[in-house]
C-alpha positions as CSV (number, residue, x, y, z in Angstrom):
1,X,7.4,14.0,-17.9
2,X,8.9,16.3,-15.2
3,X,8.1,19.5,-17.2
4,X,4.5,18.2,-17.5
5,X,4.2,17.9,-13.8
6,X,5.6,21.6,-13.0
7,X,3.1,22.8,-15.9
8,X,0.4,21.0,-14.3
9,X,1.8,22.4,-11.1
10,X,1.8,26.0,-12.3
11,X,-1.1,26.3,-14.6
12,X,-3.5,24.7,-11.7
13,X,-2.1,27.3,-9.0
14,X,-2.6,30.0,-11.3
15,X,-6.3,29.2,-11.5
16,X,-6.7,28.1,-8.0
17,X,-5.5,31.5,-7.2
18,X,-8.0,33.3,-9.5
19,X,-11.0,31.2,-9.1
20,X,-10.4,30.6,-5.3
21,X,-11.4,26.7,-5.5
22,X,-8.7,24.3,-4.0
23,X,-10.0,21.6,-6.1
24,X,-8.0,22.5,-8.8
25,X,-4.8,21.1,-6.6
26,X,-5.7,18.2,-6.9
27,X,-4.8,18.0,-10.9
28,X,-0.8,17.7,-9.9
29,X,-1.7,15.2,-7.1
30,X,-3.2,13.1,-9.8
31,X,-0.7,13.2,-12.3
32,X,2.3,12.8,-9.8
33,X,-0.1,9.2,-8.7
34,X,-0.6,8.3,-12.6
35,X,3.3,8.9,-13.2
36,X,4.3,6.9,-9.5
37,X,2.1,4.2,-11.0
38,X,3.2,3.9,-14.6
39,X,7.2,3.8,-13.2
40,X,6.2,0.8,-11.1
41,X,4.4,-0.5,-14.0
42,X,8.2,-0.3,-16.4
43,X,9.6,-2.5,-13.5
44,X,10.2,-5.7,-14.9
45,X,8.9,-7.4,-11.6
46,X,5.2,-7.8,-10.6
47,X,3.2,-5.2,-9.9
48,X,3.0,-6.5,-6.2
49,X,7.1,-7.5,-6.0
50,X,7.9,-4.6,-6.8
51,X,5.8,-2.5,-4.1
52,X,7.7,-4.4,-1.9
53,X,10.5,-4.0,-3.6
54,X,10.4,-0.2,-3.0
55,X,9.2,-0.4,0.3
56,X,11.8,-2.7,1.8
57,X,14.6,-0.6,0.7
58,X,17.0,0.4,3.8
């Protein structure tokens, strides 16, 4: 999953830097959200608990 994010990275600032449109950053930012989310969603815990969970750590 980490190699698919640097891709994503890579490939999007490649055409970001030839087409000159930012919007094409956003494709990591999105992916990096989908992959935060499905990792909370393996937790055995709520969805809710375990946003806490993370959030609470000291």
């Amino acid at each position: 999953m980490l190699l698919a994010l640097v891709i994503a990275a890579v490939v999007s600032l490649v055409i970001t830097l030839k087409k000159k449109k930012k919007k094409y950053l956003l494709l990591p930012i999105g992916m990096l959200g989908a992959y935060f989310i499905v990792e909370i969603a393996r937790v055995p815990l709520g969805f809710v608990e375990t946003v806490e969970l993370i959030f609470n750590l000291k």
